[in-house]
Each structure stands twice: as C-alpha cells, then as structure tokens.
C-alpha positions as CSV (number, residue, x, y, z in Angstrom):
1,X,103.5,36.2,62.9
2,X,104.0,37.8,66.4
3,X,101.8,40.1,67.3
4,X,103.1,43.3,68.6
5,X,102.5,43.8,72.2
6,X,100.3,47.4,73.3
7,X,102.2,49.8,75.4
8,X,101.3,49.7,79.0
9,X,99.3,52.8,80.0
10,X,100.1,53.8,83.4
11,X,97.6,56.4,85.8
12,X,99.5,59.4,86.9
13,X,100.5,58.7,90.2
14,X,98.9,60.6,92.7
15,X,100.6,63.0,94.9
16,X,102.0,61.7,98.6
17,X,100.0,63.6,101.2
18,X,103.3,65.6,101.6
19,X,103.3,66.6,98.5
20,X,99.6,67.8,99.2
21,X,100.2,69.5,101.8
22,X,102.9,70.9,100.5
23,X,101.1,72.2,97.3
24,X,98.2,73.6,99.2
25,X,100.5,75.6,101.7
26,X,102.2,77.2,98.5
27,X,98.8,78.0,96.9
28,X,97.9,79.9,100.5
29,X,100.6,81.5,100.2
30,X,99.8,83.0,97.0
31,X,96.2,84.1,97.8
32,X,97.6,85.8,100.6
33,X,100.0,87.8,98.8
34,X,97.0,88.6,96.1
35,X,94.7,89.3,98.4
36,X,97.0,91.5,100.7
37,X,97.3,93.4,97.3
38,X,94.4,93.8,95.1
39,X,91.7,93.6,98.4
40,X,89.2,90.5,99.1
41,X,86.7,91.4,97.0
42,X,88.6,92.1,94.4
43,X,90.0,88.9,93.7
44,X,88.5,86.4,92.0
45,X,89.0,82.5,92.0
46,X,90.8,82.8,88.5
47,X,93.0,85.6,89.7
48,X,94.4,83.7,92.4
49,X,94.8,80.9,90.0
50,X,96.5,82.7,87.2
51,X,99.1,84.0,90.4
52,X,99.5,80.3,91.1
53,X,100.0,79.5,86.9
54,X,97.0,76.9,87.1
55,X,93.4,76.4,86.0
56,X,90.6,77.7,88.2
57,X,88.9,74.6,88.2
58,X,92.0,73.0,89.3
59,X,92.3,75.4,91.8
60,X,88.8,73.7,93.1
61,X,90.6,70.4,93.8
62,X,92.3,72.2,96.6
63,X,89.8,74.7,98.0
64,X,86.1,75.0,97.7
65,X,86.0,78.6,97.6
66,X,88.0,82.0,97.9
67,X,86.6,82.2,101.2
68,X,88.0,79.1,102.2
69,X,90.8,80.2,101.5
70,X,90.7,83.4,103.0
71,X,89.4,81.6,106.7
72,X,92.5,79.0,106.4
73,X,95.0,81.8,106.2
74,X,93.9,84.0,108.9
75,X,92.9,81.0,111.2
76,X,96.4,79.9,110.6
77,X,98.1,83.0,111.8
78,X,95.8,83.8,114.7
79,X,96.2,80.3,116.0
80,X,100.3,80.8,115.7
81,X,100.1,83.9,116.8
82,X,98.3,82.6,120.2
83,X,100.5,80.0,120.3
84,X,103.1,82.5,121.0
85,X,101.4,84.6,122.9
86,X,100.0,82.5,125.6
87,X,103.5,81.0,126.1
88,X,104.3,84.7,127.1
89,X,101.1,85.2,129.1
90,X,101.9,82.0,131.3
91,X,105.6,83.0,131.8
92,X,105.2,84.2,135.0
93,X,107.7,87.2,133.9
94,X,107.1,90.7,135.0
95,X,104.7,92.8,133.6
96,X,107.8,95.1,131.2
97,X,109.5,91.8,130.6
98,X,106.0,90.8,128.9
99,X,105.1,93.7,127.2
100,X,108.6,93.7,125.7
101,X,108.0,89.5,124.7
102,X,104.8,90.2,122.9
103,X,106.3,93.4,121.1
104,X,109.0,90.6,119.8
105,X,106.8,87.6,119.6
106,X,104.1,90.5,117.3
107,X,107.4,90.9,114.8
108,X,107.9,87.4,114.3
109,X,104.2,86.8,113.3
110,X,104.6,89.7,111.1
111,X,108.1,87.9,109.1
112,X,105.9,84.8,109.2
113,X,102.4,86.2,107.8
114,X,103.5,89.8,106.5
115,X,100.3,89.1,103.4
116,X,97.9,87.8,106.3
117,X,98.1,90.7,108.7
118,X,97.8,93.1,105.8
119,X,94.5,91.5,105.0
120,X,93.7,91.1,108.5
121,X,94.5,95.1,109.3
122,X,92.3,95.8,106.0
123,X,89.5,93.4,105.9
124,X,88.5,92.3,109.7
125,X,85.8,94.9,110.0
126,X,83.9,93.8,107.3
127,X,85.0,90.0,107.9
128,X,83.9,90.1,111.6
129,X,80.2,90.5,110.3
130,X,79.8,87.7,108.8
131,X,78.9,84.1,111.5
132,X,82.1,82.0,109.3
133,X,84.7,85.1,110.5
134,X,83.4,85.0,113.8
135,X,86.5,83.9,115.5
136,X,88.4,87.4,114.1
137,X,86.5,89.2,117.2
138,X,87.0,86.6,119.6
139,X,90.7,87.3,118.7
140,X,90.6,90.9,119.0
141,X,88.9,90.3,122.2
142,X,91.3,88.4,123.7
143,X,94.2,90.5,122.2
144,X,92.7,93.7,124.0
145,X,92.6,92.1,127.1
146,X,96.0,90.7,127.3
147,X,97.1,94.0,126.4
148,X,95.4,96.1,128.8
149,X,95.8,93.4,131.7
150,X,99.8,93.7,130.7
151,X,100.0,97.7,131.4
152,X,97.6,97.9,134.1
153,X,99.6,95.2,135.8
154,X,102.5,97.4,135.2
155,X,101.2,100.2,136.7
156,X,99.6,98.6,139.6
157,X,103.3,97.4,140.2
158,X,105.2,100.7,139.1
159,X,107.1,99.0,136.8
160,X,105.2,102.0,134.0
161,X,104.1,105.5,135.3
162,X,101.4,105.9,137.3
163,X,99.6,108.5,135.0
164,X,99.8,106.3,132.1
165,X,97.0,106.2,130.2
166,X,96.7,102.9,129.6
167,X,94.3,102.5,126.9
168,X,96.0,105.2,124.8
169,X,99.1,103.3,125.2
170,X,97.8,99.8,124.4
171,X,96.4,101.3,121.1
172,X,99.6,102.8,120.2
173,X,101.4,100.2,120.6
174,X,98.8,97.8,119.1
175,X,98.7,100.7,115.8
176,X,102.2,101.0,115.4
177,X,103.6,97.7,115.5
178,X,101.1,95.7,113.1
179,X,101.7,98.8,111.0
180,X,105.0,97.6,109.8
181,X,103.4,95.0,108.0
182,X,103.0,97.3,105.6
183,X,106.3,98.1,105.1
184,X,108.1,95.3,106.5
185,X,109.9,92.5,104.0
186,X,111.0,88.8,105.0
187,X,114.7,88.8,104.7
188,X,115.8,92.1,105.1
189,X,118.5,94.0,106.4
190,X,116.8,93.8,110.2
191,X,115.8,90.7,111.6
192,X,112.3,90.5,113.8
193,X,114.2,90.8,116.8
194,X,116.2,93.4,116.0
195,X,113.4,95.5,114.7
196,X,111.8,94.8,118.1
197,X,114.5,95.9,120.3
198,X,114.6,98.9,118.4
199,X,110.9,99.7,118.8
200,X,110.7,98.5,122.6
201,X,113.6,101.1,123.3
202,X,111.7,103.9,121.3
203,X,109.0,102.9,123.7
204,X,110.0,102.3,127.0
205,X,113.3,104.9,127.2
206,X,112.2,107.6,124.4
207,X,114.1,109.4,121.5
208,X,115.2,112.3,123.3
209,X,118.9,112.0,125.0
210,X,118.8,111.9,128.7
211,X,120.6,114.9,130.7
C-alpha cells in the first residue's frame, strides 16, 4: 500500500531587518505616547505592551528594558533636533534671521516628537541624575548656549534692543515654545511653520497695533 506522505512543517519566517526596524520604531512610538501620558515611573513593561497589543515578554525581544526604551526615544529626538539646529548655527545668517530658524526648526521637532518632548519637559530633572541620561544636560547645555550666543549677538549688532534682557528673553522664548507640546497635535489645522510665523511675529513685532 502507499504510504501517505507527512506534511512539511515550515519555521515561521523571520522578519526582514525592515520589517524590524520597522516594528521597533512603531513600538517607540507607543512607549512614548504612554509615557508622555501616565509619567515614567508609572509605566510598567506590561503597560507599554498591552498599548502595543503584545506579550511583555515579547516585548523583551525588542528592548531589554523600559529604560531602554525611554534613552532611544529621547536620544532620537535630541540627535534630530541638533541635526537641525546646527544646520542653522552654521548658516552664517544674521543673528534675527537665526532666532526666527530655530523658533521654526523647535516646531518641527515638536510635529515630529510631540510624546518625547512631553516626557523630556516632565522627566529631565530627575533623568539628568542618573550617569545613563547624562547626555540630557549636555543638551540643555548646549541649547542654552546657542540661545544666549543668538540674542547677545543680536544685541551686540542692534539687530534686538539694547536693554534686552537677554536671559529673560531666552527663557521665554525657550518656556513658551516647547510649551505647545502640550497642546499641539500632528495634523492639524496649522502646520509647524505656520504656527512659527505666528509666534515669531508675537515676538519680534508685538500684539499691540502700531500708531
């Protein structure tokens, strides 16, 4: 009699290193978003997984740790943020036309990581103490002084008024832009751009009508 012939078993094909990459970016983007909204410490490994409808332990496959986590998505939006930034700083524009490219290029980072600068804005100073989140307070470091070096350039040149106090200013403008990631939504009626012109002429001409 012929014998019957046993049904090839195939593996499960792994995933292409797209597909990887892919799948890991996604489950970032989820731990930001829970994070931005319950607080770092709040969230557990198995919250972030039950966001991402998966198994914690599978969650391990892709990440060793919440923490691992948390360092890949604010490394990856201080190192795009920079990215923009220092393509401003070595424009060789003037010191308004600057200000007025980091104000635009700071609303773009917000569309692109609205979840990572909420957690930044709320976790940093307890981050910052620890030697793995280092690299926040080099950042803040760095941001200060392109700031600062920006206005007082300005008012060395009297592009800005001379009795500017430039500190002051640098924190209100640092305060009320990232502010917006609070409130600010990907995909809404205002584009980045548009929500920077906007601001920059609140800034730089005022509210009140000229006489």
């Amino acid at each position: 009699m012929p014998t019957k012939k046993k049904p090839q078993v195939t593996a499960p094909k792994k995933p292409t290193a797209a597909a990887a990459r892919a799948r890991r970016h996604e489950l970032l983007g989820t731990a930001a978003e829970v994070f931005a909204e319950q607080g770092y410490n709040a969230t557990t490994v198995r919250t972030i997984a039950d966001h991402a409808g998966m198994l914690a332990g599978s969650l391990y496959y892709h990440f060793d740790s919440k923490e691992s986590m948390l360092e890949e998505i604010l490394r990856t939006f201080l190192d795009e943020l920079w990215d923009g930034y220092d393509t401003v700083l070595a424009s060789g524009l003037g010191p308004r036309e600057i200000l007025e490219a980091l104000v635009t290029e700071s609303f773009r980072e917000i569309d692109r990581h609205r979840a990572a600068v909420a957690i930044y804005q709320k976790e940093s100073k307890q981050l910052v103490a620890q030697d793995r989140f280092a690299f926040l307070a080099d950042s803040q470091r760095r941001f200060e002084k392109a700031w600062l070096s920006t206005l007082e350039r300005g008012v060395a040149e009297r592009v800005f008024r001379a009795d500017l106090d430039v500190r002051l200013t640098y924190r209100f403008v640092r305060d009320t832009v990232w502010v917006a990631a609070s409130w600010y939504r990907p995909g809404g009626q205002h584009s980045p751009e548009e929500i920077a012109r906007q601001y920059l002429s609140m800034v730089l001409e005022g509210i009140a009508v000229r006489e």
